[in-house]
KETI-550686 format. One record per residue (C-alpha): residue in three letters; x negated, z, y negated. Coordinates in steps of 0.25 Angstrom, whole numbers, plus 5000, padded with zeros to 4 digits. Layout:
BEGIN
alaXZY ...
***
This chain:
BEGIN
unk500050005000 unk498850044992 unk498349884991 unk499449844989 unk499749924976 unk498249874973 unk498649734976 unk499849754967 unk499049804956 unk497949714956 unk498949594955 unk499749654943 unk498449684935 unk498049534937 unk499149474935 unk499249564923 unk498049514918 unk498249394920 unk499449394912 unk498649454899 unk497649364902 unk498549254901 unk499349304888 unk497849324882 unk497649194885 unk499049144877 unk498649214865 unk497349174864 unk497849024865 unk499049064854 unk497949114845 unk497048994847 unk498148904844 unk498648994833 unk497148984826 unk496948834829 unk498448804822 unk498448894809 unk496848844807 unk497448694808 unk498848734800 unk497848804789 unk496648694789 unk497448544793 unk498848564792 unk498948564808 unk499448644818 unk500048664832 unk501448644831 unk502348754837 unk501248854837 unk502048974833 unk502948944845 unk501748924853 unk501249074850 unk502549144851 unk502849094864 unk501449124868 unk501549264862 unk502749284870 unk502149244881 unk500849334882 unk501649454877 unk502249464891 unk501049414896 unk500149524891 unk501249634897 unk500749644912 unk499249684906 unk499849774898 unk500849854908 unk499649834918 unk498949924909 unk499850004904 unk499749974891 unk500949984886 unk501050094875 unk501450234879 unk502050324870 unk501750464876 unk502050554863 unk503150644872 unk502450634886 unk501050674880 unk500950794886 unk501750754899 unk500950764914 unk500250654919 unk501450644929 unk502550654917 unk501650524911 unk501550454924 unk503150464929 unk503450424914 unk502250304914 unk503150264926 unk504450264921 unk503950184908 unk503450054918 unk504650064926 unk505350054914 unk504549944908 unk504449874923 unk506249864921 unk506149814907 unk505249704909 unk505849684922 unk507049654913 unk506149574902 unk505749494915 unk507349454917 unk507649444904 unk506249354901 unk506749264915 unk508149244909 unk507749214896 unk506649114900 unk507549064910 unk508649024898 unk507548964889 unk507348854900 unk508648824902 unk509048804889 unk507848744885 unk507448814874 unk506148804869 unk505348854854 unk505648764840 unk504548684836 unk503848654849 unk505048654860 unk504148744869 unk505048804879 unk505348944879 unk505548984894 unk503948964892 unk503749104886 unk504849154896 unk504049104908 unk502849164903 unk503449304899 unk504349304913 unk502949354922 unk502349434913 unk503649514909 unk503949554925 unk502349554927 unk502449674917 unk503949734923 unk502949724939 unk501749814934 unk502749914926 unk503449914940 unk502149954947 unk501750044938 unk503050114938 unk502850134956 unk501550174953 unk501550264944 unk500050344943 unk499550204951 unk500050104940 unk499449964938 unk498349984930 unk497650104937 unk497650174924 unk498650244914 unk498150224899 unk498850344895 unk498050444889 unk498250594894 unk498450704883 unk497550794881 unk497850944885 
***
């Protein structure tokens, strides 16, 4: 069973990885293509056409990509102002309890995300200036999103044996 938790893990944190390695990779190009279109707007007069659709759809798109990494490490923001001087097993039942609840609400993001891509290629729809479809954004935001609700899941079984090895909460001095 041990392995097989191993094995679990070790496919989440690449795939994971993989994931912010791919939304870097987005916004890196965004940025280039951004620069290269306000040097040419600002020196020539030319620039890419349907860049500002171009970026949001990219943005879009590598915010839910960069998620998995982020649940992966837990790196999502805790507020502990009531909890500070809780037990270690009062902050790990309630470390629990938050990725369950975030594993159901982007479980539901997942659906909602699928439906809504889903009804964009039906219809058709697709942005103003360039036509670019917008099921695109949906297709890329879909894994990512249920990426995310599987490692909250995980980490809610776990509990003190959570994808990532690690908790990044800071005990509190006595």
């Amino acid at each position: 069973m041990r392995v097989l938790e191993s094995m679990l893990e070790r496919v989440l944190e690449n795939l994971a990885k993989l994931s912010a390695i791919l939304a870097g990779v987005l916004l890196t190009v965004i940025t280039l293509m951004t620069c290269v279109s306000l040097i040419g707007r600002n020196t020539t007069g030319w620039t890419i056409i349907g860049d500002v659709e171009i970026t949001g759809y990219v943005a879009g798109a590598a915010i839910a990509l960069f998620m998995p990494w982020c649940q992966y490490r837990r790196g999502n923001i805790i507020v502990d102002f009531f909890t500070a001087k809780a037990s270690a097993a009062t902050h790990q039942r309630m470390d629990r309890l938050g990725a369950l609840l975030l594993a159901i609400v982007l479980a539901l993001l997942t659906w909602r995300t699928s439906l809504g891509g889903l009804s964009a290629w039906r219809s058709g729809s697709g942005s103003m200036m360039m036509g670019l479809p917008e099921w695109w954004v949906f297709a890329a935001m879909v894994p990512a999103l249920a990426l995310t609700a599987l490692i909250a899941l995980v980490q809610a079984a776990r509990g003190d044996r959570h994808c990532g090895g690690h908790s990044d909460r800071q005990e509190s001095a006595p």
